[in-house]
C-alpha positions in Angstrom: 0.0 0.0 0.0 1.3 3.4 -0.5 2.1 6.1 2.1 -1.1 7.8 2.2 -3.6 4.9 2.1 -4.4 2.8 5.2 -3.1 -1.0 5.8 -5.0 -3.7 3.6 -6.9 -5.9 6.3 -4.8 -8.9 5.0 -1.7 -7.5 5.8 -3.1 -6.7 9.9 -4.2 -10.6 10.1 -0.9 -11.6 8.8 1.2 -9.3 11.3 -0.6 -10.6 14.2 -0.2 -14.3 12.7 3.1 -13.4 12.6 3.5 -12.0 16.1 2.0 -15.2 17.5 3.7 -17.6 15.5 5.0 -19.2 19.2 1.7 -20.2 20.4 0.3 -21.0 16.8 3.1 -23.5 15.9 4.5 -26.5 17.2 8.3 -27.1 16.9 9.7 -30.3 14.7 12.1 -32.1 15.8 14.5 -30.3 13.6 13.5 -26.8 14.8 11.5 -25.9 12.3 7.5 -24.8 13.2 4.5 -25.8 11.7 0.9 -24.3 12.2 -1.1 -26.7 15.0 -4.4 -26.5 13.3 -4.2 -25.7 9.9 -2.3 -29.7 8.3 -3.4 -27.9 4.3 -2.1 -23.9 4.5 -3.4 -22.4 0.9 -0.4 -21.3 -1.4 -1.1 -17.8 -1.4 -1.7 -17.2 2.0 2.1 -19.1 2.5 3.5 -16.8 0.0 1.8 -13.8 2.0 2.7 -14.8 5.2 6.4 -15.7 4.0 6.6 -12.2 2.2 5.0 -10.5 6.1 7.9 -12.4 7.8 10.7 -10.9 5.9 9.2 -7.7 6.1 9.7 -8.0 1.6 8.9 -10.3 -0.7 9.4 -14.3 0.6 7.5 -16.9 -1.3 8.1 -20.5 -2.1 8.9 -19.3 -5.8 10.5 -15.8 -4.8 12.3 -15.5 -1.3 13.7 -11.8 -0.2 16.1 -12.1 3.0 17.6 -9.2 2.4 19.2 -7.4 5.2 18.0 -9.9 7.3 19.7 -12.4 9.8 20.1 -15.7 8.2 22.1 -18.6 9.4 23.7 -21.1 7.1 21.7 -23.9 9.0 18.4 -21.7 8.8 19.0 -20.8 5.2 19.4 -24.7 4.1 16.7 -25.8 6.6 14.2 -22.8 5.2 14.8 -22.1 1.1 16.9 -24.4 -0.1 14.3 -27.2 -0.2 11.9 -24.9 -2.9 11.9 -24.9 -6.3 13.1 -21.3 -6.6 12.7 -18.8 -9.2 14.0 -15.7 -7.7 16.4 -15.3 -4.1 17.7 -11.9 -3.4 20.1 -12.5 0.0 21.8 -9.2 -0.5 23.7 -8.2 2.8 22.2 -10.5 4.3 24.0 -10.9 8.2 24.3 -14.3 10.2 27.8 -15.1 9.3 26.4 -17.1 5.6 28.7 -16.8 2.6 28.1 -16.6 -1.0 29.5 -20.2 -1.0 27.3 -21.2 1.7 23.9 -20.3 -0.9 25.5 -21.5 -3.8 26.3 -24.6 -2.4 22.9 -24.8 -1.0 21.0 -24.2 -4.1 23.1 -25.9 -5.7 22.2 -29.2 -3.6 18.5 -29.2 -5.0 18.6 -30.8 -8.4 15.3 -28.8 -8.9 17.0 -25.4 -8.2 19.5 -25.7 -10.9 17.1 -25.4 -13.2 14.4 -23.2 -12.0 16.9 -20.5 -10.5 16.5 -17.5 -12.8 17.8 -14.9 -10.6 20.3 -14.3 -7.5 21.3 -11.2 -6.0 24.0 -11.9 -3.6 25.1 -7.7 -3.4 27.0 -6.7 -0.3 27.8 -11.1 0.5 31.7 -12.6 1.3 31.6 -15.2 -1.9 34.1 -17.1 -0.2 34.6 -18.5 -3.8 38.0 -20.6 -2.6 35.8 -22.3 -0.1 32.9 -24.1 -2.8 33.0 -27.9 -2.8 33.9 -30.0 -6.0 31.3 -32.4 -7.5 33.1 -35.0 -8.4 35.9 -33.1 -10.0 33.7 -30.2 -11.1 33.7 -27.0 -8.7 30.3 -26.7 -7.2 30.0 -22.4 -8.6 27.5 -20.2 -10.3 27.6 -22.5 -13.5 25.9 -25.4 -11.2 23.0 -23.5 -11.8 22.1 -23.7 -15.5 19.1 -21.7 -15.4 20.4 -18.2 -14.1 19.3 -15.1 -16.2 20.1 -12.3 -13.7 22.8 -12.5 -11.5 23.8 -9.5 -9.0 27.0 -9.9 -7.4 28.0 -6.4 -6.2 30.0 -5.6 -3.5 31.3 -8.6 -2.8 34.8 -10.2 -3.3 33.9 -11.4 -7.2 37.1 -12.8 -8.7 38.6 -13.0 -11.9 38.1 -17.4 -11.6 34.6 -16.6 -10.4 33.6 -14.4 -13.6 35.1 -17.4 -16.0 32.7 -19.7 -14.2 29.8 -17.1 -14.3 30.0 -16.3 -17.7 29.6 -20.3 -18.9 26.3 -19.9 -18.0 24.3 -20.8 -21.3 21.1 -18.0 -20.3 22.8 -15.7 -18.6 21.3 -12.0 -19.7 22.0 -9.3 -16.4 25.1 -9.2 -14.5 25.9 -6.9 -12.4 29.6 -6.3 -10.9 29.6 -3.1 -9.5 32.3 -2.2 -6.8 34.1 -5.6 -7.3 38.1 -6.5 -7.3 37.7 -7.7 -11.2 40.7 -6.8 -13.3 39.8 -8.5 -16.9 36.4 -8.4 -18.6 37.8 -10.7 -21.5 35.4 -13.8 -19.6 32.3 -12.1 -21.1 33.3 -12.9 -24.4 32.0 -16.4 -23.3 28.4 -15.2 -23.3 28.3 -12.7 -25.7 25.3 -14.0 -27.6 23.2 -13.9 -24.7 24.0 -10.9 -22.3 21.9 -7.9 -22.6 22.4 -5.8 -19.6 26.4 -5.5 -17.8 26.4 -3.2 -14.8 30.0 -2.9 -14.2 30.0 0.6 -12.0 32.8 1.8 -10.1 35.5 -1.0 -11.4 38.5 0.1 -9.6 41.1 -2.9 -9.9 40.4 -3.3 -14.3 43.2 -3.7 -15.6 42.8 -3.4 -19.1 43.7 -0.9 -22.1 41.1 1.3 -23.4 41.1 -0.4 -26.7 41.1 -3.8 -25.6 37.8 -3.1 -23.3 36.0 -1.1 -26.3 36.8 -4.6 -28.1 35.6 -7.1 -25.7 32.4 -4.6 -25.2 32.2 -4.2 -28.9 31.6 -7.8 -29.6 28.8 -8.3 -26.8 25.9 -8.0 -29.6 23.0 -8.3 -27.8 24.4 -6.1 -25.1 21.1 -3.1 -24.7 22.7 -1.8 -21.3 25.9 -0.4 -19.9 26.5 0.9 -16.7 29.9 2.1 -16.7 29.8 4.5 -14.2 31.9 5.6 -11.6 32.2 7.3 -7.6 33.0 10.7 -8.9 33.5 11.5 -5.1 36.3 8.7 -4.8 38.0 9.7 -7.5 41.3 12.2 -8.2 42.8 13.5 -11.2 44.7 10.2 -11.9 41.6 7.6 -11.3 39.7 6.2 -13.5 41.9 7.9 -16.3 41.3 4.5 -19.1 37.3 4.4 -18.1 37.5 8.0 -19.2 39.1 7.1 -22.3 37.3 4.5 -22.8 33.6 6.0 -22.2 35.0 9.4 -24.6 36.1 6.4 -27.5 32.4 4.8 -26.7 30.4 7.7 -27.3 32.5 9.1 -30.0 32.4 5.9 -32.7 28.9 5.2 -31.7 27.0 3.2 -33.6 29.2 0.7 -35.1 30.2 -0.2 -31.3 27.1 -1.9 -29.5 24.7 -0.4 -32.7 21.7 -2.3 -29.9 22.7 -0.1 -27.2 19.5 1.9 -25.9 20.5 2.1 -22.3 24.1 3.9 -21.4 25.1 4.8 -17.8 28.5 6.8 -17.4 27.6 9.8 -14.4 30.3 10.2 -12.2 32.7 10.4 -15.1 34.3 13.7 -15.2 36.3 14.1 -18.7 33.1 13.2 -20.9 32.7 16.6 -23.4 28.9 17.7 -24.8 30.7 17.3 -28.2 30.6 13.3 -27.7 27.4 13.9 -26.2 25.9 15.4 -28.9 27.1 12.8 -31.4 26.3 9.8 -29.5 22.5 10.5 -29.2 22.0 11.9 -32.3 23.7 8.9 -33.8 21.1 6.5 -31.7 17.7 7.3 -32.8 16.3 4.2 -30.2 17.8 5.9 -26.9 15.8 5.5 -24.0 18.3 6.1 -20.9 21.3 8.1 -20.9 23.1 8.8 -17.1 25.1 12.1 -17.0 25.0 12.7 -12.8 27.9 14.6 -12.0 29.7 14.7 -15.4 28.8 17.9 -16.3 27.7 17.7 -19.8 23.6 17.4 -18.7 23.0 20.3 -19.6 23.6 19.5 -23.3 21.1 21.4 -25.6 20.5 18.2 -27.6 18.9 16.2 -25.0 15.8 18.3 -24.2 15.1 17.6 -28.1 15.0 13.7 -27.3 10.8 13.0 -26.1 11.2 9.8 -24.9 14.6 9.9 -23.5 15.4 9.6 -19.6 18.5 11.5 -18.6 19.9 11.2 -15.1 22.0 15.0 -14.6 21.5 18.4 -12.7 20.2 20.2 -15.2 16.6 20.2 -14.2 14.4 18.7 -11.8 13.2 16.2 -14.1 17.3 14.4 -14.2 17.7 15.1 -10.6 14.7 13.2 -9.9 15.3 10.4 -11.9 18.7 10.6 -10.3 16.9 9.7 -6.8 14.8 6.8 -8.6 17.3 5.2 -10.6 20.6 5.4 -8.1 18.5 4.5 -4.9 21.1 2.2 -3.9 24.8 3.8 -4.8 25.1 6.6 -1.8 27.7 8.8 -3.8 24.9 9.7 -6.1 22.2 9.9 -4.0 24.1 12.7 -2.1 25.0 14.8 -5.5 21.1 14.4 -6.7 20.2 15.5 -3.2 22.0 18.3 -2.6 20.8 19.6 -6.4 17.3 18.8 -5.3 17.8 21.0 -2.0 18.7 24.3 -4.3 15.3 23.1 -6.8 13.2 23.2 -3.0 14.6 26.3 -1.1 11.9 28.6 -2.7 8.9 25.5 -3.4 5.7 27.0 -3.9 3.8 24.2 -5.1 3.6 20.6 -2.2 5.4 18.2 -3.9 4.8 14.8 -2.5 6.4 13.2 -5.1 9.8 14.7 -4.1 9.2 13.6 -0.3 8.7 10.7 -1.3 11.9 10.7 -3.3 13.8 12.4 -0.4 12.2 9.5 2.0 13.9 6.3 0.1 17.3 8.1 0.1 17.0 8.0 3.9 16.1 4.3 4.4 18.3 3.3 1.4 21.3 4.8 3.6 20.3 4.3 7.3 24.0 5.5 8.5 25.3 7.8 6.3 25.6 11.0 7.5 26.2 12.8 4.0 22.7 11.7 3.0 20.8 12.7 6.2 22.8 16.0 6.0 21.0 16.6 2.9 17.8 15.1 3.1 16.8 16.5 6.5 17.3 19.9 4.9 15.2 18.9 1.8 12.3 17.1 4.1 12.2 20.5 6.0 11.9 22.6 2.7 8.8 20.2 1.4 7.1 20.9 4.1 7.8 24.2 5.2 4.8 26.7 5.9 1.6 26.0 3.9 3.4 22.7 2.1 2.5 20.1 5.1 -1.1 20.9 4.9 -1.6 19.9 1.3 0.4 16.4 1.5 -1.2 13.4 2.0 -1.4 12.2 6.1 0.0 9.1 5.5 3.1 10.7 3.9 4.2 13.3 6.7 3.8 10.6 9.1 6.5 8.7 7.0 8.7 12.0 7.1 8.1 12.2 10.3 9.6 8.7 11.8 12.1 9.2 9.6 13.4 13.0 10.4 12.9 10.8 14.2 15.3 8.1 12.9 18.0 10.6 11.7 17.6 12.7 15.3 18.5 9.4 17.2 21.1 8.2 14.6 23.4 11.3 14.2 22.7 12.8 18.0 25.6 14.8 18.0 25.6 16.2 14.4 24.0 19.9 15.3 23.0 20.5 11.8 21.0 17.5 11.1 19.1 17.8 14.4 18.5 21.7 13.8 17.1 20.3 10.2 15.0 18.0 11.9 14.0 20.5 14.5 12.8 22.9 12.0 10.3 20.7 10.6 9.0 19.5 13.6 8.5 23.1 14.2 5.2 23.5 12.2 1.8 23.7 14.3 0.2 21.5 11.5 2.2 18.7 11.9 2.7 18.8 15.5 -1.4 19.1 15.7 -2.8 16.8 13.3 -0.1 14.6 12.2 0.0 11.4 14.0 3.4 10.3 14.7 5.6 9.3 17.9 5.3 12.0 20.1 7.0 10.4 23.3 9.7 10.1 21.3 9.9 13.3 19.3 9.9 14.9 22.8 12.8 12.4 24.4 15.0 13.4 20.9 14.0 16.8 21.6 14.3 17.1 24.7 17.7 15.8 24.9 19.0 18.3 22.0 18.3 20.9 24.1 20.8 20.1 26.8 23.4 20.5 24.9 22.4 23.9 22.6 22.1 27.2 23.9 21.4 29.2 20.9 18.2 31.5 21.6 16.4 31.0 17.9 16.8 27.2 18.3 16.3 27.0 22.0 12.8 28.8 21.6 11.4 26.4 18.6 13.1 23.5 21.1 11.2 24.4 23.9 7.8 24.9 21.6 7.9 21.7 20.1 8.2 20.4 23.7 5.2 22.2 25.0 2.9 20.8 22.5 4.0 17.3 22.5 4.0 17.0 25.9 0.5 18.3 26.2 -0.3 15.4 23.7 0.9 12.5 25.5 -1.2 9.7 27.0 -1.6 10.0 30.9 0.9 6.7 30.8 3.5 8.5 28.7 3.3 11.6 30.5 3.9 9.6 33.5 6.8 8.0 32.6 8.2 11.1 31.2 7.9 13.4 34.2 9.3 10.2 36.1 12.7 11.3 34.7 14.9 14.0 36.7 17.2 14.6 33.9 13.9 16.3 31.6 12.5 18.5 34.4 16.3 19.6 35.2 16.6 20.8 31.1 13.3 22.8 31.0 13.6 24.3 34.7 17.4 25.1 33.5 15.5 27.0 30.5 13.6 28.9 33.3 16.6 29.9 35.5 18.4 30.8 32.7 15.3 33.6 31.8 14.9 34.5 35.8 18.6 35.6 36.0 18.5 38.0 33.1 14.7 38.9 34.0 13.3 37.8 30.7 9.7 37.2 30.1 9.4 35.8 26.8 7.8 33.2 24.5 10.5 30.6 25.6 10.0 30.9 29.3 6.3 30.9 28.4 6.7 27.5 26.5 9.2 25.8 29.5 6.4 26.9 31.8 3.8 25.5 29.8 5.7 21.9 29.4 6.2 21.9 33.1 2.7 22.5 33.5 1.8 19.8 31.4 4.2 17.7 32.8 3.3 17.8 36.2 -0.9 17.7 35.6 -2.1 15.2 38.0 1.7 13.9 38.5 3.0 13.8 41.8 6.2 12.2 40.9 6.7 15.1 38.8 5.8 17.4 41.3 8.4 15.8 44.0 10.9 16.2 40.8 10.0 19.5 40.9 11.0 20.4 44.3 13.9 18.2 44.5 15.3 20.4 41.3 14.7 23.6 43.4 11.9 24.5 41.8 10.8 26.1 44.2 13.4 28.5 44.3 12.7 29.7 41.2 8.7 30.2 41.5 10.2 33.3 43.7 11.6 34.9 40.0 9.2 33.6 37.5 6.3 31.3 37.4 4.0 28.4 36.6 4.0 25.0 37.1 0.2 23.3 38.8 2.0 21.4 41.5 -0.8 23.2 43.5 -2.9 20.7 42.8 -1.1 17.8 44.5 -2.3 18.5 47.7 0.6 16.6 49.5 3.0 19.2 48.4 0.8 22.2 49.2 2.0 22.8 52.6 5.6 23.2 51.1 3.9 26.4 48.7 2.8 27.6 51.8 5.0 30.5 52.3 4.1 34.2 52.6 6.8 35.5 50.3 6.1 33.6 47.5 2.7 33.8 47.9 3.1 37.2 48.0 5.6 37.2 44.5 3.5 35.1 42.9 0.4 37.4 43.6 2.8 40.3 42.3 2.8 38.6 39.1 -1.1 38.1 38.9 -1.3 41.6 39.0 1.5 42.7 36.7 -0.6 44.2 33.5 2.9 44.1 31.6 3.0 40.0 31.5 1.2 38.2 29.2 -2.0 36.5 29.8 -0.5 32.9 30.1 2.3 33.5 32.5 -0.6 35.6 34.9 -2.9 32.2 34.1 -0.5 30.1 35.6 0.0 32.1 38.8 -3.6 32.3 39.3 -3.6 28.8 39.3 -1.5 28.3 41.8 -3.1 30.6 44.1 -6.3 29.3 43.4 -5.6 26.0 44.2 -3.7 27.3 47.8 -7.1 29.2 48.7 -9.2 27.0 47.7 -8.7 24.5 50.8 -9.6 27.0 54.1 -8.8 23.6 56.2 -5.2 23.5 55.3 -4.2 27.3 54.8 -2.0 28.0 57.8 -1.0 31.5 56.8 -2.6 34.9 57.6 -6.4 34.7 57.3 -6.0 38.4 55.6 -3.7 37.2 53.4 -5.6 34.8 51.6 -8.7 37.1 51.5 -6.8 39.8 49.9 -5.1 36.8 47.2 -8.9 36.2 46.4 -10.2 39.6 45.9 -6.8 40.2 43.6 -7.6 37.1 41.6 -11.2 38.0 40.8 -10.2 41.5 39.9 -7.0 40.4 37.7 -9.0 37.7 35.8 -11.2 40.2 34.8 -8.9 42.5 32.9 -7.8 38.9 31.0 -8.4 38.7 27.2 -9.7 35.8 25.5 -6.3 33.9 24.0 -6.5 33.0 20.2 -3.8 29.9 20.4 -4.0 27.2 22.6 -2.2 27.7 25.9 -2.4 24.5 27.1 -4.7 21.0 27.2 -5.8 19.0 29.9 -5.8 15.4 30.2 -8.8 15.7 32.8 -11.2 18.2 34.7 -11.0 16.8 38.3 -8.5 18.9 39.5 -11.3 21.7 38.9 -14.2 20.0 40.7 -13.2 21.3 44.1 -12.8 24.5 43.0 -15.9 25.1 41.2 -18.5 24.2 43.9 -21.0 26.9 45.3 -19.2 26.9 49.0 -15.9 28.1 46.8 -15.0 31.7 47.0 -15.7 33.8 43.7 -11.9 34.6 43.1 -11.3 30.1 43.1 -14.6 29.9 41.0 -13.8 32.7 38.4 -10.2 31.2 37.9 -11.5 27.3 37.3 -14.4 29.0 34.9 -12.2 30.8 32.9 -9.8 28.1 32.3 -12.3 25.8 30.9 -14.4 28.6 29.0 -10.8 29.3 27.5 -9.9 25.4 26.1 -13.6 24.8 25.4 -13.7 28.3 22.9 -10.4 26.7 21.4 -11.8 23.4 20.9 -15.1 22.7 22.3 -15.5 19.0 19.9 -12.6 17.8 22.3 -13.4 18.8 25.9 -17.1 18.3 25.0 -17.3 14.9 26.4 -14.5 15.3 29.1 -17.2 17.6 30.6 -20.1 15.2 30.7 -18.3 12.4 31.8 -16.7 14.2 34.5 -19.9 16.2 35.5 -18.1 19.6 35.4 -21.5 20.1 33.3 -23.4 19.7 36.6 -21.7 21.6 39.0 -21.6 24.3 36.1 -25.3 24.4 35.9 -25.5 24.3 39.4 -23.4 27.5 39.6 -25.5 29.1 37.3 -28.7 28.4 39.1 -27.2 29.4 42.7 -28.4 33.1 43.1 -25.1 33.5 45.4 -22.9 32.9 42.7 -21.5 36.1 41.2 -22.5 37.6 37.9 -19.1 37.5 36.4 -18.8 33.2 37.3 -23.2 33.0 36.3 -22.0 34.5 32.8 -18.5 32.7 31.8 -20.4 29.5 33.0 -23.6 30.1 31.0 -21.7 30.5 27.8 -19.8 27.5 28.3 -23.3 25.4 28.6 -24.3 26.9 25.3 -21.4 26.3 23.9 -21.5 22.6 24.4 -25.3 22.5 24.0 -24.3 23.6 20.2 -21.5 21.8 19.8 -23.9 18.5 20.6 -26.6 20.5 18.5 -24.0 20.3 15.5 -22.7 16.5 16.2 -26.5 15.5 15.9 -27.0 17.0 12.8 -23.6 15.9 11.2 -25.1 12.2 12.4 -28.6 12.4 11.0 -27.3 13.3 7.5 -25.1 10.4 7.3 -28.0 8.0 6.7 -28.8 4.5 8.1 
């Protein structure tokens, strides 16, 4: 399924069969499982549950274990029984050799012939190690069927290509990044081989001439990859693959005259004069790769239709460059950074180039070079208005993937400020689902180790929301760690000793707020990290409303500093919310205030009068989990200052999103003890009003859900 749509209901039954295959199987003798109840399994349900077990394709006819963990033992016990068409083991980890499958496959007499292709890229051949047969070498020729065979990366030897190229179908080889030095051996299967990928041949050791004539007599050859690490490369590499590619294009067609498919990017002495001449002399072109050779800009190939051309020159090469070179890194980072310049300016969404941008970064898990790059291109794709008009499905991708590169490259500061900056979007960090626990963990530990103010604010933003969007359980376990409630009070202190009231003090506030909602082991963090000390410079934080810990707040100068705030007209609404709070929830409990009786009743008649001058906030300021903490304070006996704070607050998250905290309120039964406020003639105008309008606004909000219902039919 693609990014956007949701998962097919097969592939959910088969992930769970797959989860319980311990108690759904019995084990053999030999260790191998079997289902308990099910003695006749249909094909295509094994080829679907094969292909969900190795996360890719694994059937009885096609088996993909690549990347995974495959012993010798497992790998003879599992595949090697099938008649196989298709087995791609590339890099496959476990300690099995090349050998060790060839052998293998080799041992099924059915195998031989049904094998039609191998990909054994990234493997130790351990050629010297393959058992004879009789006197024959057990090798790739034991396997008469073979059509496509992909052995790069991997120790290919000269001895090895003689055997390969006896086979009598063989059509694709590729041996890419390999020690070969001669190419004379596919001479032997020259009447049959249509594609040879041979890029970045370092050890050949062979004249120019003499590999334009072995190449020159492969007539059915349609493909050649002869391309090369541009990156890898000085002035004095590669010098007879220049040659030889500059001879190629130049005496086109009589060499290879079925040649539609050429591949030389990453060579850097090819002119646009042997450009020119080698596609206008090939009327039948269909592919042509120029990355990094400097000659795609060549006039004559934006005359050429229905050619494909892999280059810089526009975005239509640079993106082909991404499709076509998914799995070599040193073009993947040149068509990246060329695809960064085409996005710094994007107007128009452009999922396919997410998309694009999202393969380079599982294609290349560790390398820094492409993360570099495609965190900066991820963040330009869905910059500002971009996000909003990609599919869901798709951000969530580039999401867990800008997570991935946050956790793989920690200490790298420009690939976490890249990642940083798109997380830094309200739409995504709103209505894109993704992990939030850990976007605020990655986060959170970035900021302990940056101090620049730009960064340190969006940090500390990104923070505030996810926390406030955490499960009661995560939020738990989060505010259970010291080391997070030292980094964001850290972000306070370091505001309180220049005596700066800003938007990042407002966001640390409103994480620790968040963080310590209904949390008690928070609140003891709090404390134990002298928080205390600093309520007495700025404020927030609702450990208030644990009332263990109340006594502890209980302390006439910072009662009186906090109630200095309330009042300060110069601080913005959300800092003088949070003090309120806090003094709300102090006066609230007349049994367990042991300070000055006139004290508190001056604190309540400052709180009523500062709430009123309040104006309504257009952002959200924060979210709550629950409303309990507000049942004490809104019954009748309450005072009007406790009342009109508790109101307020939830006629202020309601008016932001009523459809949310709708339900919260009727299960709850705030709505009760909000009518019951409205009916009591004792209670003050001011409370009567703010709680009235809340009623209405859930009476419409339930007003709108019915009628949304009733036109959806039976």
């Amino acid at each position: 399924m693609d990014a956007e749509g949701p998962q097919a209901l097969c592939d959910l039954c088969l992930a769970q069969v797959c989860c319980s295959l311990d108690s759904l199987c019995s084990r053999r003798a030999d260790g191998s499982m079997c289902l308990a109840w099910a003695p006749l399994f249909p094909q295509e349900m094994a080829d679907q549950l094969l292909l969900q077990m190795a996360t890719t394709e694994l059937r009885l006819r096609r088996a993909a274990v690549r990347c995974c963990p495959v012993s010798t033992e497992a790998f003879h016990l599992a595949l090697c029984p099938h008649r196989l068409q298709e087995l791609d083991a590339s890099w496959v980890s476990g300690g099995i050799t090349g050998a060790d499958i060839i052998s293998g496959l080799a041992a099924n007499l059915e195998c031989r012939s049904s094998l039609q292709k191998l990909s054994l890229n990234g493997l130790h051949l351990d050629w010297g190690s393959l058992p004879e047969d009789g006197r024959v070498r057990v090798g790739f020729s034991s396997l008469q069927g073979l059509r496509t065979l992909n052995l790069a990366n991997t120790d290919l030897t000269d001895a090895a290509l003689e055997d390969i190229c006896t086979l009598p179908q063989l059509e694709t080889l590729d041996i890419s990044c390999t020690a070969v030095s001669k190419l004379t051996a596919l001479l032997q299967c020259k009447n049959t081989l249509r594609s040879v990928i041979a890029h970045r041949l370092r050890q050949l050791d062979m004249s120019p001439a003499r590999l334009l004539s072995v190449l020159g007599q492969l007539h059915a050859l349609r493909h050649l990859d002869f391309s090369d690490d541009h990156l890898a490369m000085d002035d004095n590499d590669g010098r007879d693959g220049e040659e030889l590619v500059q001879q190629l294009l130049e005496e086109s067609p009589q060499v290879l005259p079925s040649l539609i498919s050429l591949d030389i990017s990453g060579r850097k002495r090819v002119t646009e004069a042997a450009v020119r001449a080698f596609v206008e002399s090939r009327g039948g072109l269909v592919f042509l790769g120029l990355l990094a050779t400097g000659v795609s800009s060549c006039d004559v190939l934006s005359s050429q239709a229905n050619l494909k051309v892999t280059g810089e020159a526009n975005e239509n090469q640079v993106c082909e460059a991404l499709r076509r070179y998914r799995d070599r890194e040193c073009f993947i980072r040149e068509a990246l950074v060329h695809l960064y310049n085409l996005t710094i300016d994007i107007a128009k969404p452009r999922p396919d180039m997410l998309k694009l941008v999202l393969s380079a970064m599982r294609s290349h898990p560790t390398s820094l070079h492409v993360h570099l790059v495609a965190t900066a291109c991820a963040f330009n794709l869905t910059t500002q208005d971009l996000a909003e008009a990609m599919p869901v499905g798709l951000l969530t991708s580039a999401i867990a993937q800008l997570l991935n590169a946050m956790k793989s490259f920690p200490s790298h500061h420009q690939v976490q400020k890249n990642c940083l900056l798109a997380l830094c979007s309200d739409y995504i960090l709103q209505d894109v689902p993704f992990d939030k626990y850990l976007a605020a963990t990655l986060v959170i530990n970035w900021l302990s180790s940056h101090e620049d103010p730009t960064l340190q604010r969006m940090a500390v933003a990104v923070i505030s929301v996810l926390v406030a969007k955490l499960s009661t359980e995560q939020t738990a376990k989060l505010s259970k760690d010291v080391f997070i409630m030292k980094q964001l009070l850290a972000i306070v202190q370091q505001k309180a000793m220049v005596g700066v009231v800003d938007s990042t003090l407002k966001f640390a506030l409103s994480a620790l707020w968040n963080l310590t909602d209904e949390m008690p082991s928070a609140a003891h963090n709090f404390i134990e990290c002298q928080g205390l000390e600093l309520y007495e410079e700025v404020l927030e934080n609702n450990i208030a409303e644990v009332e263990e810990l109340q006594s502890q707040l209980l302390e006439e100068d910072l009662l009186e500093h906090i109630l200095t705030i309330l009042q300060d007209p110069q601080l913005e609404v959300g800092v003088r919310y949070f003090a309120g709070g806090i003094l709300a929830q102090l006066t609230s409990r007349l049994e367990a205030w042991t300070l000055d009786t006139e004290l508190r009743a001056n604190i309540l008649k400052q709180l009523h009068a500062s709430i009123m001058t309040w104006t309504q906030l257009e952002r959200e300021m924060v979210s709550y989990r629950s409303f309990h903490p507000f049942r004490p304070l809104l019954q009748t006996c309450q005072p009007s200052g406790v009342q009109l704070w508790a109101v307020w607050a939830i006629h202020l998250v309601c008016s932001q999103n009523t459809s949310h905290y709708r339900n919260m309120l009727e299960k709850e039964g705030v709505t009760e003890l909000l009518r019951a406020l409205a009916a009591n003639p004792d209670t003050h105008g001011d409370i009567r009003g703010l709680s009235e309008s809340i009623l209405r606004m859930v009476e419409q909000q339930q007003s709108h859900s019915g009628a949304i219902g009733s036109q959806k039919g039976p």
